[in-house]
PLY file of the C-alpha trace (Angstrom):
ply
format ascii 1.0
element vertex 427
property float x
property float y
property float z
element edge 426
property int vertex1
property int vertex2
end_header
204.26 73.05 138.31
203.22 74.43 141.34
201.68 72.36 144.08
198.90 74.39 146.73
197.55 72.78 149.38
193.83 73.71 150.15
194.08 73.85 153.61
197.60 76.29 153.60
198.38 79.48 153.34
198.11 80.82 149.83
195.23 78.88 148.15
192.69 81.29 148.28
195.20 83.89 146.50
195.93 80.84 143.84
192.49 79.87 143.15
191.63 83.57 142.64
193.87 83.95 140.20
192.42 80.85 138.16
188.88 81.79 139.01
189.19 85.41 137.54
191.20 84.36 134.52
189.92 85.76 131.51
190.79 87.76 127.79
192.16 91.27 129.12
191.44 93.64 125.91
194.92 95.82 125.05
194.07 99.11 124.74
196.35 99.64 121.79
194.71 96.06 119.96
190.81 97.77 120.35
191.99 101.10 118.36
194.00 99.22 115.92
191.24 96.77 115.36
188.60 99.51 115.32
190.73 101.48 112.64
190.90 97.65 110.74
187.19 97.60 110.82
185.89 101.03 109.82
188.65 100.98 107.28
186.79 97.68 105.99
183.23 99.03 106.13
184.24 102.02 104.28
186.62 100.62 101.34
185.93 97.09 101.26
188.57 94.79 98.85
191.02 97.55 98.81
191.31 98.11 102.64
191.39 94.23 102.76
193.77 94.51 100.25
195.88 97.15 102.04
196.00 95.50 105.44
197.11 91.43 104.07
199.97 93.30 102.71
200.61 95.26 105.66
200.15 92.77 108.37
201.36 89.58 106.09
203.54 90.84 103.50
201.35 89.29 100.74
200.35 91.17 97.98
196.45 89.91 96.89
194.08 91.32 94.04
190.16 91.41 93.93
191.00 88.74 91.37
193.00 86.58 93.58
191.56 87.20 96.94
189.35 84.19 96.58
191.07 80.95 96.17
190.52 78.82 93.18
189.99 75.16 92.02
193.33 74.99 90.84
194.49 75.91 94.02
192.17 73.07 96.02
193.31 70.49 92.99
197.00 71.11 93.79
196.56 70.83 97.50
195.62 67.31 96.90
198.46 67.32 94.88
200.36 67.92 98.07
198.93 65.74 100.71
200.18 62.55 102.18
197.28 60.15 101.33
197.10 58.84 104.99
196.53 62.57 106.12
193.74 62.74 103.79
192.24 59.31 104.70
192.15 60.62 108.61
190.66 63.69 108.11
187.52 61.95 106.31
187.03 59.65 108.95
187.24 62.50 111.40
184.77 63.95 109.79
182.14 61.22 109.32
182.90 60.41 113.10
182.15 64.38 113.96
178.85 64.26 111.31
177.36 61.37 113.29
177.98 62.97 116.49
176.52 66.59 115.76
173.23 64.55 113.83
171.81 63.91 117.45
171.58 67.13 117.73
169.36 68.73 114.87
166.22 70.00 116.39
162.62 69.97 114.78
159.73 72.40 114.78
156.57 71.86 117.06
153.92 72.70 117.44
150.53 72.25 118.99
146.31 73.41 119.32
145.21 74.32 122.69
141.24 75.38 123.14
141.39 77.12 119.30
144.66 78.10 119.48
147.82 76.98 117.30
151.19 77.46 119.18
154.58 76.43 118.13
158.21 77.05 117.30
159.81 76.25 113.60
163.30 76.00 113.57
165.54 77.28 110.48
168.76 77.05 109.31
171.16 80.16 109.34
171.33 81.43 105.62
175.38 82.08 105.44
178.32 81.14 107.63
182.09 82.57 107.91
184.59 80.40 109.36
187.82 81.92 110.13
190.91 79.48 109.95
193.88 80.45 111.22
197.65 80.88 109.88
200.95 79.96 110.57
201.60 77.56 113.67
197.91 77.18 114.59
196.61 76.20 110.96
194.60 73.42 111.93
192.89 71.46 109.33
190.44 69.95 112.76
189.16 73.11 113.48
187.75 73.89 110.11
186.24 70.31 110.87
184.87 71.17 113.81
183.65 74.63 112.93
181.90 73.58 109.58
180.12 70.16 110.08
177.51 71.12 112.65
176.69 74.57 110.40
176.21 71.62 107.52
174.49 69.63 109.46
171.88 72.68 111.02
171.05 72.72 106.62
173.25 76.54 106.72
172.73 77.02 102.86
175.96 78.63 102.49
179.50 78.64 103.90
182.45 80.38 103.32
186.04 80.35 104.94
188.67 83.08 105.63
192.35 81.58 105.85
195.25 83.76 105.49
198.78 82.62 103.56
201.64 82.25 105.76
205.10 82.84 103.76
202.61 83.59 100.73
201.41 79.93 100.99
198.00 78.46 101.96
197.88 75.61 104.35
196.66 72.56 102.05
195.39 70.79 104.66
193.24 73.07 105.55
192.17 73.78 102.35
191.22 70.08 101.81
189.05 69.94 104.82
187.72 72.53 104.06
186.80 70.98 100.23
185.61 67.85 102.53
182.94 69.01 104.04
181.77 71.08 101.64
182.95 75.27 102.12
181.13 76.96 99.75
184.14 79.73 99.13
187.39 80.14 100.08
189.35 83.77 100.86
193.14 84.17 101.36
192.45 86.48 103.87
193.13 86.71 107.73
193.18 88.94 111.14
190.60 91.59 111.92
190.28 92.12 108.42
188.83 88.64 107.48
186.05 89.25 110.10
185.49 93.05 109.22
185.09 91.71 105.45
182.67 88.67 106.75
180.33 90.86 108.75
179.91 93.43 106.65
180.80 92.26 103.42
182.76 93.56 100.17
182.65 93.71 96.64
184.16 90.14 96.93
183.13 88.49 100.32
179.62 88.32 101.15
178.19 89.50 104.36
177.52 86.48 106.37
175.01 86.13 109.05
177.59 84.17 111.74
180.99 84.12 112.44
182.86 81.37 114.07
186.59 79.90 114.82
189.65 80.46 116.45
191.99 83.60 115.91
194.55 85.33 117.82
193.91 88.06 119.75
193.43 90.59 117.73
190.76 88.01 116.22
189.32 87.75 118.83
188.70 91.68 119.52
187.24 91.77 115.90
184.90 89.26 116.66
184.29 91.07 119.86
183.68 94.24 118.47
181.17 93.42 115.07
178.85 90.73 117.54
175.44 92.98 117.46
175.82 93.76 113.68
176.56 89.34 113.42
176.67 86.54 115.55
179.65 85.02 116.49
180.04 81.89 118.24
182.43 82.75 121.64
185.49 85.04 121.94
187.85 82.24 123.29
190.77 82.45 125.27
193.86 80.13 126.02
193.25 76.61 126.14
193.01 75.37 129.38
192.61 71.64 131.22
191.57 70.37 134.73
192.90 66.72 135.59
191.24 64.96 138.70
193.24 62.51 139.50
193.23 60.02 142.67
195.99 57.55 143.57
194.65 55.22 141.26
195.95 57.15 138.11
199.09 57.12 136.32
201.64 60.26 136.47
202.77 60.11 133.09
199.11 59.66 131.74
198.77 62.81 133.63
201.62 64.47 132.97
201.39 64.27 128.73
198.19 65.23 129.21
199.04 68.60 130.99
201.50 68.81 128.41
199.37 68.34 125.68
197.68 71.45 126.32
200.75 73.52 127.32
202.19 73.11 123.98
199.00 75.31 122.65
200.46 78.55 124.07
201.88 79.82 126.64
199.06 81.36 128.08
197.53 78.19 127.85
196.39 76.51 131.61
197.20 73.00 132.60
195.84 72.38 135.56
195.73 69.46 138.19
193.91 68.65 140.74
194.61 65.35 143.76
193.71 64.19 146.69
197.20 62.31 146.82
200.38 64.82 147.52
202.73 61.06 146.40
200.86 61.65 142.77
201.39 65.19 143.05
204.90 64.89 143.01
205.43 62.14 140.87
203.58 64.08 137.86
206.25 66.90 138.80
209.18 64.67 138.11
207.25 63.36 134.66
206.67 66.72 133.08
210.34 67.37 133.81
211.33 64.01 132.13
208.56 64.46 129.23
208.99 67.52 128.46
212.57 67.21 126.55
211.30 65.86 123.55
208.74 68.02 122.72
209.46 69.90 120.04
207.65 73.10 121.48
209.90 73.50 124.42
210.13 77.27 125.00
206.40 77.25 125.15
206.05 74.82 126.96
208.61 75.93 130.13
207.21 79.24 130.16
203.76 77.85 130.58
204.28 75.13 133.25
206.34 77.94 134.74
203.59 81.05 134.85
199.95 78.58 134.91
200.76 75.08 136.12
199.17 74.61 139.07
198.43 71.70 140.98
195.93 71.95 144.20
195.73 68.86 146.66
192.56 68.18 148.41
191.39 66.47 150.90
189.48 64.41 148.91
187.97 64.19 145.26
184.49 65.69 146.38
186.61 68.83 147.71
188.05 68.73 143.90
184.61 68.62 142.41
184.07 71.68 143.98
186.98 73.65 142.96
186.92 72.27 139.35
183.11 74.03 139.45
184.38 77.17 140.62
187.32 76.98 137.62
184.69 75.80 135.05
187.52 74.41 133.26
187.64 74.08 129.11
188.60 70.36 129.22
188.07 68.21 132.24
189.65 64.90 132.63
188.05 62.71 135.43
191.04 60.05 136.19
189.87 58.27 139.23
188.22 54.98 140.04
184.70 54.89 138.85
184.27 58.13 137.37
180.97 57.50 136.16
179.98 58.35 139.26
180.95 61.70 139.59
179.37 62.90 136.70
176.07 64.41 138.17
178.16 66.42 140.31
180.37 68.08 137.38
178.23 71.34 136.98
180.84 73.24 134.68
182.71 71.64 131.85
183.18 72.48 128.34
183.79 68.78 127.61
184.38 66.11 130.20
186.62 63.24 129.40
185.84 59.88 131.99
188.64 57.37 132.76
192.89 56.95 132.02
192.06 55.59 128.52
190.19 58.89 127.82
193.05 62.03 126.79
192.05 65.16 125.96
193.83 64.76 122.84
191.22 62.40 121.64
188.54 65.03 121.93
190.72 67.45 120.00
190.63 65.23 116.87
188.21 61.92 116.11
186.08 61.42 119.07
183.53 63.18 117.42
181.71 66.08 120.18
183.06 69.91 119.22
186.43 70.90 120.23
184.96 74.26 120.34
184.56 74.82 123.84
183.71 77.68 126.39
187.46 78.86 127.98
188.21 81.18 130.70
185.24 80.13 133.77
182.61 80.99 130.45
181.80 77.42 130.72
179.27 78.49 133.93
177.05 79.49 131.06
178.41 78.58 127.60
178.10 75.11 126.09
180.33 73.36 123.32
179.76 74.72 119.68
176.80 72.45 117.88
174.14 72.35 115.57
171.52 74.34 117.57
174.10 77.70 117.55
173.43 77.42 113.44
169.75 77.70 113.43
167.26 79.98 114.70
163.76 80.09 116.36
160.64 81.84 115.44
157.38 81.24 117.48
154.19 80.88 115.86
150.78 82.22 117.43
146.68 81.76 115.97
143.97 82.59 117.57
140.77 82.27 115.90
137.75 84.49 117.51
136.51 82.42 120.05
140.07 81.95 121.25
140.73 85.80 120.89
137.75 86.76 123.04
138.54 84.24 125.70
141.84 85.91 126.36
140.65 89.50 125.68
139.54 90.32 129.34
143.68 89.03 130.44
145.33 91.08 127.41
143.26 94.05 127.72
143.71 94.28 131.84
147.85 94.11 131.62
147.94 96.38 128.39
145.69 99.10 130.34
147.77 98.56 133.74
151.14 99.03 131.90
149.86 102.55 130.51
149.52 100.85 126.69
145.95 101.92 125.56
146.43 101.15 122.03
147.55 97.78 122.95
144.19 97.07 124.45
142.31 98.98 121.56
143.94 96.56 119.13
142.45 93.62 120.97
138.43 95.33 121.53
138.52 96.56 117.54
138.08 93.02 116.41
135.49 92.11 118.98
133.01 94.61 117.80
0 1
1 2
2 3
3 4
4 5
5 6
6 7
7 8
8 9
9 10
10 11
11 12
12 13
13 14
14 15
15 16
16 17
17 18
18 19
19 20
20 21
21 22
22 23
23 24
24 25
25 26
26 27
27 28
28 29
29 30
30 31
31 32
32 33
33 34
34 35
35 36
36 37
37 38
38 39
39 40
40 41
41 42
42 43
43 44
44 45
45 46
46 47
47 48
48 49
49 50
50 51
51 52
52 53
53 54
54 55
55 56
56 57
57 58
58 59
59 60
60 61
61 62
62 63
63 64
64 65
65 66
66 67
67 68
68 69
69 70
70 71
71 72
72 73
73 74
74 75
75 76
76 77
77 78
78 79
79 80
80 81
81 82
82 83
83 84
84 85
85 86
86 87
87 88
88 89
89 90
90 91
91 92
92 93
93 94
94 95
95 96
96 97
97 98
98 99
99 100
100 101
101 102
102 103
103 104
104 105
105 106
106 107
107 108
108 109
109 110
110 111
111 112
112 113
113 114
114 115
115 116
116 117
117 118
118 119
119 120
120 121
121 122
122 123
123 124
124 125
125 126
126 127
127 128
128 129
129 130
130 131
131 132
132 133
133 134
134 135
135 136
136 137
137 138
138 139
139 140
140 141
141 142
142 143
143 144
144 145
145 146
146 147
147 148
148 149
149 150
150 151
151 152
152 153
153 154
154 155
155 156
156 157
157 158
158 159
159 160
160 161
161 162
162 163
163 164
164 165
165 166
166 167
167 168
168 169
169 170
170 171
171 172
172 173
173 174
174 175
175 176
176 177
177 178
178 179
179 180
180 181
181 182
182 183
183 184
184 185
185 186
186 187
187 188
188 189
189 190
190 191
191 192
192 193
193 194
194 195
195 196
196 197
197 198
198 199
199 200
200 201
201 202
202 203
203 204
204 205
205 206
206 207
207 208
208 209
209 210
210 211
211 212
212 213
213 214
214 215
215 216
216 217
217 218
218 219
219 220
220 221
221 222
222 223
223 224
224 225
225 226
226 227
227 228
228 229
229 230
230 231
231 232
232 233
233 234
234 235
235 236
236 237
237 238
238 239
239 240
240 241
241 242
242 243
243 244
244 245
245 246
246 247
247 248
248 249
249 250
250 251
251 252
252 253
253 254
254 255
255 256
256 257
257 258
258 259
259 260
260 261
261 262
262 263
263 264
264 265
265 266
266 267
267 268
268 269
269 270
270 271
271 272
272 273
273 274
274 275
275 276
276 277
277 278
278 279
279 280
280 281
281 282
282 283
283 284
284 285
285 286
286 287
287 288
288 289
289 290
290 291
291 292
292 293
293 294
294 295
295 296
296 297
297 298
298 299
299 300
300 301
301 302
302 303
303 304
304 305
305 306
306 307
307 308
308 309
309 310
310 311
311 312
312 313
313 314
314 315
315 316
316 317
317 318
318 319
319 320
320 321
321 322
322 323
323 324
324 325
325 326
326 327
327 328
328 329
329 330
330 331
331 332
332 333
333 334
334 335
335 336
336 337
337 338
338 339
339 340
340 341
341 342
342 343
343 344
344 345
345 346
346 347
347 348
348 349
349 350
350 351
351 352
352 353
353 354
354 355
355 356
356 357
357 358
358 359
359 360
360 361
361 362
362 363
363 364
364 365
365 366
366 367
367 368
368 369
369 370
370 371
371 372
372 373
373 374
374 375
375 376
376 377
377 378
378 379
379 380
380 381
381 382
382 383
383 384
384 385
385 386
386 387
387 388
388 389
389 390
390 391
391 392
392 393
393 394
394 395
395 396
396 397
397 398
398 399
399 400
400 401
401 402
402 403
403 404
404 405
405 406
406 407
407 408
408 409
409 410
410 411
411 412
412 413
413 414
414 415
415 416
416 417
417 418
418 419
419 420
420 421
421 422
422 423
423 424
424 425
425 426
C-alpha cells in the first residue's frame, strides 16, 4: 500500500488517478462483442449455440439450452444443508429490506383536473449470473428479490457451465426466490439472446448483474434497445479511519475487497500517519493465508492507496471527490458524519460494521454504482424494476381555463396545430 500525504508532493497526481478511474472499452472486445451480437440477432439458438462452444468448450442443444427440474432437484442433491439454510435467511433478510421501498400510484383533482402517476411493474427480467470463480449464489439474491418484490411478472436467468457443470448454488438461489427460467448460457451471448430474444430465450425488457468485461460491453452496447441496470467496474472500498480504529479491522477489510480482482481498489483514508503504518504491516501479515494471493499482491501493489489528512473533514472531502463503491466510516461517532457523505454506493458506520456484511445478509443491494458513478447512480432496488406513466383529465371548464396558456406557448414555439388542437374543442 502506498501512503500520500495531502499536503506533499504527488497527491494531486494520486488522487487524479483515483478520481478518473473508470471501464476503458478495448477496441478489440467492442468488435468482437458487436460480431457476438449481430451474430445473435440474426441466427438466434444456433449462434448461441456456436459461441458456448467456442468461448466455453460446451457443446448445448435448443433442447438443452434451458436447464431442467432434474437439474434444480439434483443441485439440492448436492448442497451442504447449512449452505442452503443461509442463503434463505439471506434472502428473507434482503426481501424485508427492499419492501420499504415499493412505491404506490397517486394521484390527485386540482380545480377539475385529475393528475397523477401509476406505477407498474416491469413485465420480464434477465439476470445474468456469472461462471467460474465469480459464481456467486448472493448476487442472483441480490439481483432477483427487489425485481420480485417491484411484482416483475417474469424472470429468467442466464448462467453459463464452467468445466461443463452448473454452479448448484446458484441454481438453488435462484429456485429460492423464484426465477422463472433458467439458461446454460453466458458472455455477450447471454445478453445478445436476453435483449433480443431467440427461438428459446425470450426477449426481456431489463437486464441486470455482474459479468466480465466483455459482459459488460454487451450490456453497454444493447442499453437503448433494453434497460440494463449499470455497466460496473472493479470493486472498490474507501476506509476512514481515525486513531480510534483498529489496523487489522482495517486491514481485512481492504483485503476483503482486493481478493475480488486485481483491478479491484482498496482504498484508505487517515488523519493518523501511526495507523497508516500499522495497517501496512497488517496486510503484510494477513495477507499469507489468503488463499487468493497472486491477486491479491498485484492489487495492493498497482491500487492500494492510502492518503493522510489533516483531519477527517479533509477526508470527507476527498472520499466525495472518489465517490467510492463501499465506504466504511471507522471513527468515533460516525453518526455524525453522515450528512456530510454526499457520494456513496453504500456506507457502512462503525468497527463492528465490514463491508463483508453488506456483501451477504445485511439486507440493502450489493449492487452498487463503481468507478466515481456513485455522483449520480444509487444502489440497485425496487424502483429500477418498475416504471412511471403520468395521468392527465381535463374536463371543459378545466380545458378552457388553460387554453389562453397552451395556445400562447404552442403559437410562440412555431406549433400552430398544437394550438388548433386546443381551440377545435372550444367551439
Amino acid at each position: 500500500m502506498k501512503i500520500v500525504k495531502t499536503w506533499e508532493d504527488g497527491f494531486d497526481e494520486a488522487l487524479n488517478r483515483i478520481v478518473t478511474r473508470g471501464i476503458a472499452v478495448r477496441p478489440d472486445v467492442e468488435a468482437s462483442v458487436r460480431n457476438i451480437i449481430n451474430k445473435v440477432k440474426e441466427k438466434g439458438d444456433e449462434a448461441v449455440i456456436k459461441f458456448t462452444k467456442k468461448f466455453d468448450n460446451y457443446h448445448l442443444s435448443p433442447e438443452n439450452i434451458k436447464v431442467s427440474g432434474e437439474e434444480i432437484e439434483n443441485a439440492y442433491a448436492s448442497i451442504d444443508k447449512k449452505i442452503l439454510e443461509h442463503l434463505k435467511l439471506t434472502a428473507e433478510r434482503i426481501k424485508k429490506f427492499h419492501e420499504h421501498q415499493v412505491e404506490k400510484s397517486w394521484s390527485y383533482n386540482e380545480d377539475g383536473v385529475l393528475l397523477g402517476q401509476i406505477i407498474r411493474p416491469l413485465a420480464i427480467v434477465g439476470v445474468y449470473a456469472p461462471g467460474g470463480k465469480a459464481s456467486y449464489p448472493s448476487s442472483v439474491l441480490m439481483n432477483v428479490i427487489p425485481a420480485k418484490v417491484a411484482g416483475v411478472k417474469k424472470v429468467i436467468m442466464c448462467t453459463p457451465a464452467s468445466a461443463g457443470r452448473l454452479n448448484p448454488s446458484v441454481l438453488i438461489a435462484a429456485d429460492i426466490v423464484g426465477v422463472d427460467e433458467i439458461f446454460c448460457i453466458g458472455g455477450a451471448q447471454a445478453i445478445a439472446g436476453m435483449a433480443y430474444g431467440t427461438e428459446t430465450i425470450p426477449r426481456v425488457d431489463k437486464i441486470v448483474g455482474p459479468g466480465n468485461i466483455f459482459v459488460a460491453e454487451a450490456k453497454r452496447m444493447v442499453f437503448g434497445d433494453v434497460d440494463i441496470d449499470m455497466v460496473a467496474g472493479p470493486s472498490e472500498i474507501l476506509v476512514i479511519a481515525d486513531k480510534s480504529a483498529r489496523a487489522d479491522f482495517i486491514a481485512a477489510d481492504l483485503l476483503s475487497q482486493a481478493e475480488h480482482d486485481e483491478l479491484a481498489y482498496p482504498l484508505f483514508i487517515t488523519d493518523s500517519l501511526d495507523l497508516a503504518t500499522d495497517v501496512v504491516k497488517e496486510l503484510d501479515i494477513q495477507k499469507k493465508s489468503l488463499s487468493r494471493s497472486e491477486i491479491i499482491d498485484n492489487c495492493l501493489k498497482n491500487n492500494c492507496i492510502c492518503f493522510v489528512v489533516k483531519d477527517i473533514d479533509e477526508g470527507i472531502e476527498l472520499s466525495n471527490k472518489i465517490a467510492p463503491e463501499h465506504l466504511e466510516l471507522m471513527i468515533e461517532d460516525p453518526d455524525k458524519m453522515i450528512d456530510k457523505v454526499q457520494n456513496a454506493g453504500a456506507i457502512f458506520l462503525g468497527k463492528f460494521t465490514p463491508e463483508a456484511i453488506g456483501d451477504y445478509a445485511a439486507g440493502p443491494n450489493h449492487v452498487l454504482p463503481t468507478g466515481g458513478t456513485a455522483r449520480f447512480f444509487s444502489p440497485l432496488g425496487v424502483y429500477d424494476f418498475v416504471k412511471r406513466s403520468s395521468l392527465i383529465s381535463f374536463n371543459e371548464k378545466s380545458l378552457k381555463d388553460i387554453a389562453p396558456t397552451v395556445k400562447g406557448i404552442a403559437e410562440a414555439e412555431g406549433l400552430t396545430a398544437h394550438a388548433k388542437a386546443i381551440e377545435i374543442r372550444l367551439k
